[in-house]
N, C-alpha and C positions, 0 to 999 in steps of 0.2 A: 504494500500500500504506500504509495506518496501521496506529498502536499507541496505545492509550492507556498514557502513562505516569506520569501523576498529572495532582492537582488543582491550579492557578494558587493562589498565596497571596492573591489579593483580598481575601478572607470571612475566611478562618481564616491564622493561623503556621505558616507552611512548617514540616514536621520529616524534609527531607529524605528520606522515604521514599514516603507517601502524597501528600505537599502539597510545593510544588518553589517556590521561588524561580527568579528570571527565570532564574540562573545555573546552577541546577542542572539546571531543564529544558533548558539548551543542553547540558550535559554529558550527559547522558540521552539527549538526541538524537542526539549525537556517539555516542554507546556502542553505541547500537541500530542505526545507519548502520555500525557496526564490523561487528560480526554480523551483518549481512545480507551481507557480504561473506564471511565464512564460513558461511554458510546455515544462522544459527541465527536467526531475527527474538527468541524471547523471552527470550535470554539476561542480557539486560541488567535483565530485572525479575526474576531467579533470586534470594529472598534466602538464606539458612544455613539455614534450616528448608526451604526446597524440595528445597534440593540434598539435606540427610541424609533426606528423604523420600525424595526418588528412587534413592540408592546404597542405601539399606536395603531397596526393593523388589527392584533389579535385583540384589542380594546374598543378599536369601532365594531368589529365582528360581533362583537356581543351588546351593543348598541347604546356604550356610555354616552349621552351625547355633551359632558364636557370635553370632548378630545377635541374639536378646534381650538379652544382656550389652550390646552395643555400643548399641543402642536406650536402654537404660535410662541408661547411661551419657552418654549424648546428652542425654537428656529432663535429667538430673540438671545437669550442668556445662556444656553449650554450647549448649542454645537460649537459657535464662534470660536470659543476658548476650549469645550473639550471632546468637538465632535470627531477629530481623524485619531483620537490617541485610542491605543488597544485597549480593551476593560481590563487584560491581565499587567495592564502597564500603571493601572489605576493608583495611586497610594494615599493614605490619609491625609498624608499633608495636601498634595494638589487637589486633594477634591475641598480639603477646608480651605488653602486657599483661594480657590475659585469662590468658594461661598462667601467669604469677608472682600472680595474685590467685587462682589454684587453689591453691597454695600458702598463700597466707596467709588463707583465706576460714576462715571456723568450721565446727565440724565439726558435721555433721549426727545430729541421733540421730530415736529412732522416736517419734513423736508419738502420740498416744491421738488415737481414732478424733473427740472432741468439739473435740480442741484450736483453739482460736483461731489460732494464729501456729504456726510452724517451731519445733519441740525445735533447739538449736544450743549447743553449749560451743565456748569457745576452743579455742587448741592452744599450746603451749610454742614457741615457735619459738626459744628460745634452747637446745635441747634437739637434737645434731645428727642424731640415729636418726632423731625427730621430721620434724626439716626434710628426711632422706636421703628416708624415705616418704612425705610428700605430694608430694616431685617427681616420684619414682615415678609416684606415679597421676596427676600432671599430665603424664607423659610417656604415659603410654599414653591419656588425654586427646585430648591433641595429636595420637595417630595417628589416633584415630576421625576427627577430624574433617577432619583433611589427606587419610586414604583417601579420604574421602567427597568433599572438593574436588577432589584429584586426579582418579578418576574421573571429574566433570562436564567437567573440564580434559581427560582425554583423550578424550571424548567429544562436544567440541565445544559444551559447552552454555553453556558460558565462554572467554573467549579469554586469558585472565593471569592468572598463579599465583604473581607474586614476592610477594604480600603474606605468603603460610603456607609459599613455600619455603624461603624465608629466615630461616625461626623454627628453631633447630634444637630439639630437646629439652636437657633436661639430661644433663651429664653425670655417672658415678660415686653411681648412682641406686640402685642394685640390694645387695643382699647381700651378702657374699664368699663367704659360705656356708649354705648348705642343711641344715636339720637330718633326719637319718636315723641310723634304729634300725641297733646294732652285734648282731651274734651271737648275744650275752645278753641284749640288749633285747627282739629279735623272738623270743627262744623265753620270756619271762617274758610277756611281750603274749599269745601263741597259747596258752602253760597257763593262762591267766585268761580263755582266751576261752571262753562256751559259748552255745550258745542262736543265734538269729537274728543280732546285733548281731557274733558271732565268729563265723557265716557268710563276714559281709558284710567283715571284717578279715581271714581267712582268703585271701579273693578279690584283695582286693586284694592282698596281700604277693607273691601267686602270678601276677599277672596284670599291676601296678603300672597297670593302668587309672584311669581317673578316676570317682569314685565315682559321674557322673551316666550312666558309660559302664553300671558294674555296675548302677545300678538299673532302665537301659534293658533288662537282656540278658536273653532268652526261652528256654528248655528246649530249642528250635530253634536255638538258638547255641551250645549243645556240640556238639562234634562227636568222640566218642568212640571213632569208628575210628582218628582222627588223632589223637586228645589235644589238642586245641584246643578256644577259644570264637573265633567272629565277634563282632566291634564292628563293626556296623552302621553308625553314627550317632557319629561323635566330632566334638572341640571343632573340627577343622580341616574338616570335611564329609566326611573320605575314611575308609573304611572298612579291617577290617584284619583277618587270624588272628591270634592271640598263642596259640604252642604253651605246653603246658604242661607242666612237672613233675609226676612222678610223684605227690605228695601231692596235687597239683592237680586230676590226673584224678579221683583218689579223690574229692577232697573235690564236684567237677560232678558226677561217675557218682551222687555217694548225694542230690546236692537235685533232679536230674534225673530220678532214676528213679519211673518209674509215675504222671509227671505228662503233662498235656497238651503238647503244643509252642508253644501260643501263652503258656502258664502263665509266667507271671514266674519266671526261676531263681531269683532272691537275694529274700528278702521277709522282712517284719517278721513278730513272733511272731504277732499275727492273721493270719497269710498276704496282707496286706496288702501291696505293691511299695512298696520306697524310695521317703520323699520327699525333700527338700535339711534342711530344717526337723526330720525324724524321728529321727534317728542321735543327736542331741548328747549325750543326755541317758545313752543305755545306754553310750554310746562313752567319756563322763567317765565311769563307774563301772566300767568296765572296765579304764581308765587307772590309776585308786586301788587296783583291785584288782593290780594289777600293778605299785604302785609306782614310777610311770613318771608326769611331767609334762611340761606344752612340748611335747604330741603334737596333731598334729591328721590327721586322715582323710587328708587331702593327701599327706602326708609318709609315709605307707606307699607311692606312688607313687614319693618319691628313693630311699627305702630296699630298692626291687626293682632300681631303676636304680642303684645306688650298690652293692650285693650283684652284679650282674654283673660291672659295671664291676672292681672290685678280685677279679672271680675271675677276669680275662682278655679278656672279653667284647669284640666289636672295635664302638669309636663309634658305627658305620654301623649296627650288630646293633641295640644298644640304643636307638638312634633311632626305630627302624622297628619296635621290640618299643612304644613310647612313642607311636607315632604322628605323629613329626614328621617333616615331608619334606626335612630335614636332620639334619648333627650339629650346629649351634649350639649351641642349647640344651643339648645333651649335654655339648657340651666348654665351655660357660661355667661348668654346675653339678658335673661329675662328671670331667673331665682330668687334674686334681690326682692323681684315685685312679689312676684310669689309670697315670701316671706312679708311683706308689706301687709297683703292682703290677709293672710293670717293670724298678724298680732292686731290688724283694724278687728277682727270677724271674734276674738279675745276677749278685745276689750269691751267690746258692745253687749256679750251674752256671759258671760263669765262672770260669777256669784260675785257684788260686791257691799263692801259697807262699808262704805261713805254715808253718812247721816244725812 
């Protein structure tokens, strides 16, 4: 049995990957002798760009539909730097220092379609908000690409993983808190809302879907015997009812009615379907007309989860009204209330004697 696995440094300067030195083609051949023992022969020429090929296919195959985020995110921050290097070349240090140069790398901006070079500004790093969110997204970084190792690692297509097991993420990376509309907020948001734009605001408040959920959802996804809409298609792949309130119903029964089933329920004022891009612009003018800043499209999502949550709502409910196949997330961003609502529900019924 052969492999070719590179070219002799004679002619050209070995760089380790395509061209070997004596020493590195014995280690190459060691590696490949490895994996033929686990009945993998081309594991050892696997580099970062093959493997996040391969878990990207075998991940759409089973229909996650975050894998464009994760795709895009890949292309952006982890082949540049460590898409041609072999996974058996991996080592702890260069996978952590790749993660701490995510942090201090320049920030990218949108380039015009002529530009010569990368739009790029610094970043404050002596600024701790600053530093707390580019860890953030080097932490979720980090997962893309250890999912995508792991993966090869338990599927045999590599035989060692202490290089990215051993990186952990950062710590105390995230928020401590989540902005969401109070009482008076989301009824000045809903009187200012009119038209297409306060459809699509309406929906969500009552749904707390994710806006790529509402712009997916068809006339065939109310279900007006039950008071429900189906999500089809969410961020985790699994689908889901989210029953609805009363105003809710009203407000599917009237965009639903005497339309086709495949017709897009939620659409712009040309009857036009949501895009990511379309919203921004009606959605600030809606925002000023309401006297309301620091909102984004998003954040009607905590403000349905966070309005449960302090009416009683048990974890498990509002997880699975949210679409997550826990309460994590529930209890990282919304517990507090939780607990809020518990010692309010204490104090009110709870034997006392005060005179």
């Amino acid at each position: 049995m052969q492999a070719k696995l590179g070219l002799a440094d004679d002619k050209l300067p070995h760089d380790g990957k395509s061209i070997l030195s004596h020493e590195q083609a014995k280690d190459a051949a060691r590696a490949w002798v490895k994996a033929l023992r686990i009945g993998n022969e081309t594991s050892p020429l696997l580099t970062v760009n093959e493997v996040l090929d391969l878990y990207f296919e075998a991940r759409a195959a089973e229909g996650m539909k975050s894998v464009a985020d994760a795709k895009s995110r890949a292309a952006l921050h982890i082949r540049p730097k460590l898409g041609k290097i072999r996974v058996q070349e991996l080592t702890v240090n260069k996978v952590r220092l790749w993660r701490d140069g995510l942090v201090s790398a320049r920030k990218m901006r949108r380039s015009g379609r002529f530009a010569e070079k990368p739009n790029s500004v610094s970043v404050d790093l002596s600024d701790p908000d600053v530093v707390r969110r580019r860890r953030d997204t080097a932490n979720r970084t980090l997962t893309i690409l250890k999912a995508a190792l792991n993966w090869a690692y338990h599927n045999q297509l590599i035989s060692e993983d202490t290089a990215w097991r051993l990186v952990k993420p950062y710590r105390a990376t995230t928020s401590a808190r989540v902005r969401f509309l109070n009482a008076d907020e989301q009824k000045a948001l809903l009187k200012a809302s009119t038209g297409a734009i306060g459809n699509l605001v309406a929906a969500a408040l009552v749904t707390g879907a994710r806006f790529g959920e509402l712009a997916r959802l068809r006339v065939a996804d109310f279900d007006d015997a039950n008071g429900s809409i189906f999500i089809a298609e969410s961020k985790s792949g699994k689908s889901r009812h989210i029953p609805l309130p009363p105003g809710g119903v009203t407000l599917f029964r009237k965009l639903a009615t005497d339309r086709p089933p495949e017709a897009p329920l939620l659409t712009q004022e040309n009857g036009v379907e949501w895009r990511r891009a379309t919203y921004h612009r009606d959605f600030k003018a809606l925002l000023d007309k309401a006297h309301l800043e620091d909102v984004t499209l998003h954040e009607l999502r905590h403000t349905y989860a966070s309005t449960m949550v302090r009416g009683g709502a048990p974890l498990m409910v509002v997880a699975q009204a949210l679409g997550h196949s826990d309460t994590r997330m529930v209890e990282k961003h919304y517990a507090h209330l939780a607990q809020s609502y518990v010692s309010d529900t204490i104090r009110r019924l709870a034997p006392d004697i005060a005179a």
